[in-house]
Structure formats: structure tokens, C-alpha cells
N, C-alpha and C positions, 0 to 999 in steps of 0.2 A: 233519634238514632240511639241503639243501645249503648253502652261504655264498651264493650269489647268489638265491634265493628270499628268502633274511633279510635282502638287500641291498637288492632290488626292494621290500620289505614296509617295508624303513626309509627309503626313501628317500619311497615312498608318504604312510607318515606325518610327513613334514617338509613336503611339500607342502600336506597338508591342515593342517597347523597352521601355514604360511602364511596360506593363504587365509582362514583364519578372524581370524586376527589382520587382515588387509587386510580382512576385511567392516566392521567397526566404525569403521575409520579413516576408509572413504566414506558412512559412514553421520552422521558427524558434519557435514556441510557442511548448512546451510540452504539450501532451495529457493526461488526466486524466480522467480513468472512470472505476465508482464502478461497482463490480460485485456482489448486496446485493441479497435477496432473491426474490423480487416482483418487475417488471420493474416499474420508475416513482416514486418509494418510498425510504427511509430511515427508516430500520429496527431491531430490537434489534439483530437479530445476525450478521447484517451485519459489515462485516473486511475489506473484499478482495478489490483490484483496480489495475488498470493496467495504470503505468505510461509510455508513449511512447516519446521515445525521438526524437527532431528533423531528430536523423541521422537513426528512424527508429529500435531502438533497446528498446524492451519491459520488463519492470521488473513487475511480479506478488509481491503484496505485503502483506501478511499476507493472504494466503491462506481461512484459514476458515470452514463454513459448508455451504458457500450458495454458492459455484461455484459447480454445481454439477457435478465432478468426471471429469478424463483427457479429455473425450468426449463433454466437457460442449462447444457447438459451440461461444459464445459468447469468448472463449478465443482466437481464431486463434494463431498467430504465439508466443510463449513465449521465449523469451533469459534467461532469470535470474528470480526466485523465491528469494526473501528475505522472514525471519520469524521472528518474535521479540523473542517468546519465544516458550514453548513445549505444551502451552493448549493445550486440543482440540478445540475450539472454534478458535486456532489462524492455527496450524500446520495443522487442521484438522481431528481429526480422526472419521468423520462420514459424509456425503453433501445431499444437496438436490437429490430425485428422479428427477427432472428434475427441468430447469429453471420457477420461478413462482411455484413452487406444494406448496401446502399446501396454508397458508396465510401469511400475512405479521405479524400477530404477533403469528403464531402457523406453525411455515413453516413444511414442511414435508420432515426430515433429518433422514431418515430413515435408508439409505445404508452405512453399517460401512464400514470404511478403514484404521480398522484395521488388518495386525499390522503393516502396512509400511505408513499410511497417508496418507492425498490429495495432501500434497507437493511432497510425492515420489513418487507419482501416476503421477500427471502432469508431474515432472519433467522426468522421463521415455517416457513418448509421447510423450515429447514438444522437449528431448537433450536439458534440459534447464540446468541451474547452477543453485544450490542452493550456496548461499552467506552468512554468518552466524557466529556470532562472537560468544565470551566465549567458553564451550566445547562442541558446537553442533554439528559443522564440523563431530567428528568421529561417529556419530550416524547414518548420512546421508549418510554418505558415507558408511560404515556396510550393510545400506538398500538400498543402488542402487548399488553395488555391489552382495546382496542376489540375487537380481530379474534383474542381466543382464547388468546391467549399470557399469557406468565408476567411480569407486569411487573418482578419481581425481576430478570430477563434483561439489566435493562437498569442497567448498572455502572458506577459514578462511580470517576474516576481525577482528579483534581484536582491543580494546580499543589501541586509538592513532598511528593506523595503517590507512592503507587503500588499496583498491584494484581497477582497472580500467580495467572492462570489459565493451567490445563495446561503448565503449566511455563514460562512467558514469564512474566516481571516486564515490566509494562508501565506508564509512567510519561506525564505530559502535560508540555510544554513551551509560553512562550508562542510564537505565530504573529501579529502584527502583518498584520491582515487584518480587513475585516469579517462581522460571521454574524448579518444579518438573519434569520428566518423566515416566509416567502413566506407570504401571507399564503390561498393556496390548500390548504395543508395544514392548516390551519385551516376552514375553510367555516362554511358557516351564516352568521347576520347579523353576528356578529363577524367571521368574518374577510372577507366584502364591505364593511363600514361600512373596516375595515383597507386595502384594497385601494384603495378611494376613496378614502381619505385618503393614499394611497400610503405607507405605512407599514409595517412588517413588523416582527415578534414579539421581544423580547429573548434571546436562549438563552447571554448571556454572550461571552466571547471567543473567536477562534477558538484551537486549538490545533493544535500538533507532537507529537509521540511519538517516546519514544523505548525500545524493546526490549531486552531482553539474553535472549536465547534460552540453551536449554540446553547447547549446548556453549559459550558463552561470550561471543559475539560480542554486541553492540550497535551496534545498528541508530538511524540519526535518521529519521527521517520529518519533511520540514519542513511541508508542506501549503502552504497558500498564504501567504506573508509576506514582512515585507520581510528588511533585516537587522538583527538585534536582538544587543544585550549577551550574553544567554541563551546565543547559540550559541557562544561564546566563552569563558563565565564556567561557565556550564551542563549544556549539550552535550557539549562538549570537556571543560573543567577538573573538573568532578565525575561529568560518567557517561563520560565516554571512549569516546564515540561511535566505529567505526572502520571501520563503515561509512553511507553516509549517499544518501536520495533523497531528489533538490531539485528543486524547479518552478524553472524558466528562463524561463515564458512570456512574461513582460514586462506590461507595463500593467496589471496584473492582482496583479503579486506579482514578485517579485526576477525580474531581465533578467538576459541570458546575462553580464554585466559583475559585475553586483552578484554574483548565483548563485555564480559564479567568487571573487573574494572571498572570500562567506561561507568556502568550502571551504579554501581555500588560506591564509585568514590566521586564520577562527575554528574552524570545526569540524577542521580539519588530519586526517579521514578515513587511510584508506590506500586508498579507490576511494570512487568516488560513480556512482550511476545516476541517469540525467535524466530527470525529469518534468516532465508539463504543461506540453508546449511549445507547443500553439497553435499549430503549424503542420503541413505535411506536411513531420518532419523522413526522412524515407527514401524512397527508390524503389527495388525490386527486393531490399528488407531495409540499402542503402548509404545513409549519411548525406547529404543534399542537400548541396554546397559551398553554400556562404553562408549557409546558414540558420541559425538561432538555437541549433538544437544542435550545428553545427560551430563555432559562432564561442565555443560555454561548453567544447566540447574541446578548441581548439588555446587558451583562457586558464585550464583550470587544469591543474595542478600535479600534479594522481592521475590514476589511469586513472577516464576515463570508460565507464560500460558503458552501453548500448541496449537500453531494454527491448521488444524485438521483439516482438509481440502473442501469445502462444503457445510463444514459445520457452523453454524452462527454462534458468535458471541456479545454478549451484553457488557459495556462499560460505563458505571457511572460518572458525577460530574469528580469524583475526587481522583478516579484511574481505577479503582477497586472492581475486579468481575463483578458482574450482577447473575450472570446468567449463561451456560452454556460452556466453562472454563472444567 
């Protein structure tokens, strides 16, 4: 054989064991991507997202009203449902007629699901877990045991505990928030006697979570709260959060001031993605000037990312975008 055939052949294989060496490298980034109501935008009801871990293991998070119902195509394969707390706007009890219906700031959430939710709906199609701290556990399991399911499915993660399903170590943190139980997920004379008395169900406190996926990274989920000790003492000082999504929406739970804050003096992130803003924060996929999600980017301190409704994003194991930010 000539020298340059042997040349051609060596060089061939430096290239293929390049590429093999770079397959794994982009194979470690966790995947992030919102399921809001209207593709390409950030919208006041939008919750839901779908974190995917490198090893391939998918956790829905804060279900909502804009994934519309266990059919919703854009969810494909789901492991684990997480909920912070019992709203409807969080658990779900009503979704879009389809993905896109209605508008972006009037969507069209017309189909109730009540009285089992859109978490016990999915989680029934998908055989997913639901994971869930304080006293939510036995409420989920009650309702995927009513309608067929395995009430074992339904997995207690408790303050200072934690759980590791499909390779996420998954931990509850408090959320300074309240978590009634509508008293329509309940029915029967109990939950109308509930109703008239205006009254709704105990299920404990709300919670946060917070993740450490398999390559490394640790994730905050704050869900709805104010600002607390925890994301300081907690967050930051014992699990080293380093990436983190924070509701901004105001009235409801930490405004773009406080949000800002929390990030920059307790949870100290290396990026944070904004949620549950309550408003129509983009037009044309571009941040509205004034509004409540420009006013928590230009006060903190990280990069803030947008979870555009459909768009995928990449994060590596340090919190840093990789890809799609």
C-alpha cells in the first residue's frame, strides 16, 4: 500500500474519533423547553416545561392550562410530573382546546379537568410519577388509583429529604405561598358543603424544588413564593443551585424587584429563566420594553433567559446556555 492511501485511512480515523469524542460532550447538556400557550411567545398563563435529562429521562413541571390535555403532541414521552402547589393555573384544572387556540393573552382554556386535573390526566397516559412534597402525595394517589392507576406512582419528597428517580435526585424546598384544594376536585356533598363555606382542602405547604440532573447541574424551581431564608441558607448554601426558574409575576408571588433579589443576593445562580409572568411578556418572540420581564432583566445580575413556548434550550453542567438562549 502506497503512503498516501495510509495517510487518507489515518487521517479518516482521527476524524471519526473526533466526532465520537464531541458526540458525548453535546449529549451532556440538559434540555429545557416551555409548553406556554402560543409557539414563539411568553405568556401570562404560561407554567409548564419540560426538563430532559442527558440520560434521556423527562420531568413535566408545573403542569398548567396551556399543555392542552394528556393528547397534547408536543409532550411525547413523560417520566415524572412535579407540581409546586394545588392552583389551577399550576395542577391544572382546565387546558387549552388545542396547542395555539385562542391568543396569547386571551388563550382559549376552555376544557375542565375537573375533578382529577391535567397532572392526573397526563400522568395516566404518560405511566409517569407524580413527585410532590408536603401533603399532596395522598390526594394523587386517591386520583390515579380512582381512574385505574397505580397509586404507588404517586411519590413523597418532603422538606430535607429527597428522591432519585431515573437518575435526577429530586429534593422539595419551602415556597412561602398558599395551597388550598379547590374544593371541585373533591365533589360530592363534601366538597359542595366545602365550596359554600368557601373553604378548600389542607394538602400542607406549598413547595420549590430543586434537581441535580446527571451530568451535574442543579436546577431551583421556585414555584410561587415570596422570599425566604431557604433560598439563601438552602438553595444556594447546601445544594448550589446554579441554575434557577423564578416566577416574577407580582401579586401573586415575588415581583420583578423582589425576583431580582432573590437571584442576585440569595440564590447567586450563574443564569436564571423567568416564569409566571402574568403578562404578555413578548411580541414577535422580543421582550415587551416595560414590562415585568424587562424590568427583572435589566435588575439582575445573570443572564436572564425566555422561555419561548416551543423553543428548546441547552444547559450545561455549570448553568451556562449552551444552546438555543
Amino acid at each position: 500500500m502506497s503512503k498516501k492511501p495510509m495517510i487518507r485511512m489515518a487521517a479518516a480515523g482521527c476524524l471519526a474519533a473526533i466526532s465520537l469524542l464531541a458526540q458525548p460532550a453535546l449529549a451532556q447538556n440538559l434540555k429545557v423547553t416551555a409548553l406556554g400557550g402560543h409557539d414563539g411567545e411568553l405568556c401570562p398563563q404560561d407554567r409548564a416545561m419540560i426538563f430532559e435529562d442527558p440520560n434521556g429521562t423527562r420531568i413535566l413541571y408545573d403542569v398548567g392550562r396551556t399543555v392542552a390535555g394528556a393528547t397534547d403532541p408536543r409532550l411525547g414521552k413523560i417520566d415524572i410530573i412535579l407540581v409546586s402547589h394545588m392552583h389551577g393555573d399550576h395542577v391544572g384544572n382546565a387546558h387549552n382546546k388545542a396547542p395555539n387556540s385562542g391568543s396569547c393573552d386571551k388563550p382559549d382554556v376552555s376544557v375542565s379537568a375537573l375533578p382529577n386535573s391535567s397532572t392526573v390526566n397526563i400522568a395516566l397516559a404518560k405511566k409517569a410519577k407524580i413527585v410532590t412534597g408536603s401533603e399532596m402525595p395522598p390526594f394523587f394517589a386517591g386520583k390515579l388509583k380512582a381512574n385505574g392507576g397505580n397509586p404507588a406512582d404517586s411519590i413523597l419528597a418532603r422538606f430535607g429529604g429527597s428522591v432519585t428517580l431515573g437518575g435526577v435526585k429530586i429534593a422539595t424546598v419551602p415556597a412561602v405561598h398558599s395551597n388550598g384544594l379547590d374544593p371541585d376536585y373533591i365533589g360530592g356533598d363534601l366538597g359542595k358543603h366545602m365550596k359554600d363555606a368557601g373553604i378548600a382542602g389542607y394538602v400542607g405547604e406549598a413547595t420549590g424544588y430543586v434537581l441535580t440532573f446527571s451530568n451535574g447541574l442543579v436546577v431551583y424551581l421556585s414555584g410561587d413564593t415570596g422570599i425566604t431564608a431557604a433560598q439563601d441558607k438552602v438553595v444556594r448554601g447546601y445544594y448550589k443551585a446554579r441554575l434557577a426558574v423564578m416566577n416574577i409575576g407580582d401579586g401573586f408571588s415575588t415581583g420583578p424587584a423582589e425576583a431580582a433579589y432573590v437571584i442576585n443576593d440569595l440564590v447567586q445562580p450563574a443564569a436564571v429563566i423567568a416564569s409566571h409572568v402574568n403578562e404578555v411578556a413578548t411580541k414577535g418572540g422580543q421582550v415587551v420594553p416595560g414590562s415585568k420581564t424587562d424590568r427583572f432583566m435589566k435588575a439582575s445580575k445573570v443572564p436572564v433567559h425566555i422561555p419561548l413556548s416551543g423553543k428548546l434550550m441547552e444547559f450545561d453542567s455549570s448553568g451556562k446556555c449552551a444552546a438555543g438562549c
